[in-house]
N, CA and C atoms as an extended XYZ file, in Angstrom:
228
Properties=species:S:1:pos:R:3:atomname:S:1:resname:S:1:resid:I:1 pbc="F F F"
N        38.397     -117.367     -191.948 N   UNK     1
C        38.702     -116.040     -192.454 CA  UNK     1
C        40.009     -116.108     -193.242 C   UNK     1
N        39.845     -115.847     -194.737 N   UNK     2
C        41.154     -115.597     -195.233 CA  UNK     2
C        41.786     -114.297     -195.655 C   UNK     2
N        42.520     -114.329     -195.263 N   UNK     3
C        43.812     -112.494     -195.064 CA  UNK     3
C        44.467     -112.718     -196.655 C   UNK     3
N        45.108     -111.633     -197.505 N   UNK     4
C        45.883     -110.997     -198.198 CA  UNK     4
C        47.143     -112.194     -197.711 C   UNK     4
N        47.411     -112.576     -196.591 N   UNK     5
C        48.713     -113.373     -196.560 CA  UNK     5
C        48.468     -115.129     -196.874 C   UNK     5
N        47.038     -115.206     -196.519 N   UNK     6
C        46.213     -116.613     -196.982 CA  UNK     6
C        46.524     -116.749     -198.464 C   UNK     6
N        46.226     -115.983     -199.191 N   UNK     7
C        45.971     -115.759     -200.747 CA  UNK     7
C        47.650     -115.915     -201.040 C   UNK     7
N        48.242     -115.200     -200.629 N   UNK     8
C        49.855     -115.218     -200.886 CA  UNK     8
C        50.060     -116.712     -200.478 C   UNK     8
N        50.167     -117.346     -199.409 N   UNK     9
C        50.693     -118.800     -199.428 CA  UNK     9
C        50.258     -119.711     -200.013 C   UNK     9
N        48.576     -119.346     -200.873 N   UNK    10
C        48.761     -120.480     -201.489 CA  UNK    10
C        48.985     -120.480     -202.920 C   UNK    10
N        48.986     -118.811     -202.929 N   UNK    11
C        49.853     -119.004     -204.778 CA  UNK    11
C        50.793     -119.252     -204.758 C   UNK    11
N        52.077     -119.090     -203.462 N   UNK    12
C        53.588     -119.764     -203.209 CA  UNK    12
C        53.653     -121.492     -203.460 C   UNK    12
N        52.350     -121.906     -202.739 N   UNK    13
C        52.642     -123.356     -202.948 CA  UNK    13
C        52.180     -123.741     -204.195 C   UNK    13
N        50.864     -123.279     -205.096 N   UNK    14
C        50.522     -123.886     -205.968 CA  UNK    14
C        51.850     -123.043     -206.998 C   UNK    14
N        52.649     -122.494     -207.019 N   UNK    15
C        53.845     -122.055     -208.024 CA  UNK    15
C        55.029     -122.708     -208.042 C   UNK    15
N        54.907     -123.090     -206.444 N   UNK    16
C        56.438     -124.149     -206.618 CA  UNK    16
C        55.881     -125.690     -207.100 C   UNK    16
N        54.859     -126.216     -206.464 N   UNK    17
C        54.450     -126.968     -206.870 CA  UNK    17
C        54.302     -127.477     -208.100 C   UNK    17
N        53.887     -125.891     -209.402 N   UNK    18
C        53.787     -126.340     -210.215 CA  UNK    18
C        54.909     -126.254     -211.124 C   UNK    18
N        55.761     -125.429     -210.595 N   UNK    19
C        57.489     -125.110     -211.379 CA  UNK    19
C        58.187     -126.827     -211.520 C   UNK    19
N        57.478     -127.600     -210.419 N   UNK    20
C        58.460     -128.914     -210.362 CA  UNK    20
C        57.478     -129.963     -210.472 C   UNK    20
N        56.364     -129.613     -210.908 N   UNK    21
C        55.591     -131.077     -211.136 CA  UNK    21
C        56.274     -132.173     -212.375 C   UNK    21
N        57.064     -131.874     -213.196 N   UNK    22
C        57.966     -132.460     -213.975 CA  UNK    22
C        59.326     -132.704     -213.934 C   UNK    22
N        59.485     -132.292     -212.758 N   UNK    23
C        60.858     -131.931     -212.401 CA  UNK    23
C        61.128     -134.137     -211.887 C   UNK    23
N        62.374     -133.981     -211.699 N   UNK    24
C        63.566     -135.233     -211.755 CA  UNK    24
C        64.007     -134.964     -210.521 C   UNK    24
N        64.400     -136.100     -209.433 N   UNK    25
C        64.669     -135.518     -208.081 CA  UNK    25
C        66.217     -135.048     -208.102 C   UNK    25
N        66.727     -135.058     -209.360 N   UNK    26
C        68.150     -134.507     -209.318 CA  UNK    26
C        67.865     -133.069     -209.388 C   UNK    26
N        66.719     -132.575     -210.455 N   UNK    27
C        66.399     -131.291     -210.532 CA  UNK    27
C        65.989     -130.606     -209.005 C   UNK    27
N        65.436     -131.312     -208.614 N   UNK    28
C        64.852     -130.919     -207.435 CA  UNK    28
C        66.137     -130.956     -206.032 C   UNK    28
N        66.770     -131.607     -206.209 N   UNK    29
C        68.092     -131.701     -205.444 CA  UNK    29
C        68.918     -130.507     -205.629 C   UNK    29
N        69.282     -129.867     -206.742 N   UNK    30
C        69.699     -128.717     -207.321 CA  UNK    30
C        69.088     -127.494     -206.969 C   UNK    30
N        68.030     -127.585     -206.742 N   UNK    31
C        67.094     -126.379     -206.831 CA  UNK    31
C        67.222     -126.156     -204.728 C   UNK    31
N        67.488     -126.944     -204.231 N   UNK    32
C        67.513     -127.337     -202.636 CA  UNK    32
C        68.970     -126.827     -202.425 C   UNK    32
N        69.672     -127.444     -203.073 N   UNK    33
C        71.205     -127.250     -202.702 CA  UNK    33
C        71.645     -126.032     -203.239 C   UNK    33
N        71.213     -125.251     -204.137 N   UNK    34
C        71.192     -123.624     -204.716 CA  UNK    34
C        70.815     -122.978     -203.760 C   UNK    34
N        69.561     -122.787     -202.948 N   UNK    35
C        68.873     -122.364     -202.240 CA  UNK    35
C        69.770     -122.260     -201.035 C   UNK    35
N        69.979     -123.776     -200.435 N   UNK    36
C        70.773     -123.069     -199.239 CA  UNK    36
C        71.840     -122.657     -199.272 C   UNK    36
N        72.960     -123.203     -199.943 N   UNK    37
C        74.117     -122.368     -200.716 CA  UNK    37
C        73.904     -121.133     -200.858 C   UNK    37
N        73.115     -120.305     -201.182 N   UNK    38
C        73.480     -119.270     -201.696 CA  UNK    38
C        72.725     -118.246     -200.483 C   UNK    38
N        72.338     -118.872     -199.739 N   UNK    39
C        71.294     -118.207     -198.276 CA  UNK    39
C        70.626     -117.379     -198.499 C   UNK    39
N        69.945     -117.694     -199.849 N   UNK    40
C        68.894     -116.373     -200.234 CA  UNK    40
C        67.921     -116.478     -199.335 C   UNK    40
N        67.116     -115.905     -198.715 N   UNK    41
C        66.171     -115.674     -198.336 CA  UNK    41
C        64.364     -115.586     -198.794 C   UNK    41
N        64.991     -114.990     -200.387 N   UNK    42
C        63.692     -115.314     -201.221 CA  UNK    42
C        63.671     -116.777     -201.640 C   UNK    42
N        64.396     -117.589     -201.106 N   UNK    43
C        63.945     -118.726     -201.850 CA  UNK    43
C        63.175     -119.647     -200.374 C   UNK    43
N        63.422     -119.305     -199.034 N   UNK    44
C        62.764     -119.966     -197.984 CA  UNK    44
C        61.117     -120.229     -198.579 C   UNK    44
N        60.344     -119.320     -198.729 N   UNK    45
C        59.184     -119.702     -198.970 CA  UNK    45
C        58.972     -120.913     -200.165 C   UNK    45
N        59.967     -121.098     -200.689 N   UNK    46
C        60.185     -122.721     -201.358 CA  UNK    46
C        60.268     -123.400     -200.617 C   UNK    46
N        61.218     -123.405     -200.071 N   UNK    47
C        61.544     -124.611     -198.996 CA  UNK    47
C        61.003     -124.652     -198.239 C   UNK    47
N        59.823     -124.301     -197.631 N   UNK    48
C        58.820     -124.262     -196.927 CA  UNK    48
C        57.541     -125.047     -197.591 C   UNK    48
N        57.619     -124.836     -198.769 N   UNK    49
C        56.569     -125.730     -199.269 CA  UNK    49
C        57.387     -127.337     -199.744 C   UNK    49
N        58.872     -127.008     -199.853 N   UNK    50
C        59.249     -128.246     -200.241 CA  UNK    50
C        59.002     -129.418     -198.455 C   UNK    50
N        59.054     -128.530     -197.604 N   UNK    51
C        59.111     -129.184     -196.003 CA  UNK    51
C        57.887     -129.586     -195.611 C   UNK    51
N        56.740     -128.782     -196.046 N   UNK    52
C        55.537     -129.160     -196.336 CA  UNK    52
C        55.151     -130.332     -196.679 C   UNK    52
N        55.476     -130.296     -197.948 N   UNK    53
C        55.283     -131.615     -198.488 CA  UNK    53
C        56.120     -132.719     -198.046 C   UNK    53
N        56.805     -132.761     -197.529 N   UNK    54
C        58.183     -133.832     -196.804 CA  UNK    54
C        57.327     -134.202     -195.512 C   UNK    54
N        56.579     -133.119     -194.442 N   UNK    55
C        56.051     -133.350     -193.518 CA  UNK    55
C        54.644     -134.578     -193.634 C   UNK    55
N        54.050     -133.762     -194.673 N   UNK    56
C        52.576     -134.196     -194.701 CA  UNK    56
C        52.714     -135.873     -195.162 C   UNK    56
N        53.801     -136.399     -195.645 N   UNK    57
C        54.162     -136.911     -196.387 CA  UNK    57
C        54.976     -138.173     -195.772 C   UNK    57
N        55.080     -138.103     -194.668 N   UNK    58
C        56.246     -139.061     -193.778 CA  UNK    58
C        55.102     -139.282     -192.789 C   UNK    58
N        55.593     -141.118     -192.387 N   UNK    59
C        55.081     -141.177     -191.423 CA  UNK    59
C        55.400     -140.829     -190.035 C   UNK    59
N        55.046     -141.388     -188.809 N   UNK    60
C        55.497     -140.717     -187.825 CA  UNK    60
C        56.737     -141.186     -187.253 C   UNK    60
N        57.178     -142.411     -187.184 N   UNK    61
C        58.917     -142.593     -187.292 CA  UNK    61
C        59.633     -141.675     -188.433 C   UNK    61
N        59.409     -141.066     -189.399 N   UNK    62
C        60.048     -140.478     -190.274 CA  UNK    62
C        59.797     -138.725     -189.898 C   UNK    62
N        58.516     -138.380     -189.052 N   UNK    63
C        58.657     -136.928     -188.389 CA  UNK    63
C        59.442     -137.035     -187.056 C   UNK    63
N        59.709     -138.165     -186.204 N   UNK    64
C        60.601     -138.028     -185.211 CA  UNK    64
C        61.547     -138.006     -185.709 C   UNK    64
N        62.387     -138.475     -187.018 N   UNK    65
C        63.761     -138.372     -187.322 CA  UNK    65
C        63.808     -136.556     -187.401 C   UNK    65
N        63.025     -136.205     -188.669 N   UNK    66
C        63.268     -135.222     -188.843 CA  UNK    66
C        62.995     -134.380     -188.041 C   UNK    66
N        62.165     -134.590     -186.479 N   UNK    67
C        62.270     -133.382     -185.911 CA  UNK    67
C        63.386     -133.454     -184.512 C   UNK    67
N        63.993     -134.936     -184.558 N   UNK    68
C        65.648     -135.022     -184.380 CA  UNK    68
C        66.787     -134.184     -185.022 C   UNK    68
N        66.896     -134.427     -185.778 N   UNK    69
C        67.357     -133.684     -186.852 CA  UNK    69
C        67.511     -132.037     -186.791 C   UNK    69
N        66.370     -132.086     -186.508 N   UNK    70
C        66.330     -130.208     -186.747 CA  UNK    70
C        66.789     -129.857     -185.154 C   UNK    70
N        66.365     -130.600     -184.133 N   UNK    71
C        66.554     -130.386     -182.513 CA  UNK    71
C        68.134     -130.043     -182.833 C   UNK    71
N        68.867     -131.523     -183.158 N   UNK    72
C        70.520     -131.577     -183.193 CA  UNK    72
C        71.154     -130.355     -184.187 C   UNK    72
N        70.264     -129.890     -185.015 N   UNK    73
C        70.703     -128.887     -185.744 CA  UNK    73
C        70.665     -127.551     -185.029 C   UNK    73
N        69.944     -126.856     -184.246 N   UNK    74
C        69.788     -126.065     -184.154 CA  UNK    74
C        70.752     -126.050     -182.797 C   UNK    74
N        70.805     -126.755     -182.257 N   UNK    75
C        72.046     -127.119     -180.903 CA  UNK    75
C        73.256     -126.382     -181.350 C   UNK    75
N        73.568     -126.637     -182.798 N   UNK    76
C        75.051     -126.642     -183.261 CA  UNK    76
C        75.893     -125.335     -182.908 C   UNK    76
């Protein structure tokens, strides 16, 4: 069953996706470090697809780091 919010996440991902399919990982470094810098909130649903893709994307020594990572982070 897909909802009104189904349809919304995946025009979020296919938009960021496609804003940076040419993009340079400096561009893309910029666009990360803007985002949390500036603690917008409209920009999470980026970084959600940028984490997405980081997740789907790592193997599983590389999801225990990062879900190290986020454990020690959220401790702080």
């Amino acid at each position: 069953m897909t909802g009104k919010d189904d349809i919304m996440n995946i025009s979020i991902r296919q938009h960021v996706i496609s804003n940076f399919k040419d993009s340079d990982t400096k561009d893309i470094e910029e666009s990360i470090e803007s985002s949390v810098n500036d603690k917008d909130e409209v920009t999470l649903p980026g970084l959600g697809v940028f984490f997405e893709l980081l997740w789907e994307n790592s193997s599983l020594d590389e999801r225990n780091q990062i879900l190290e990572i986020l454990k020690n982070s959220i401790k702080k």
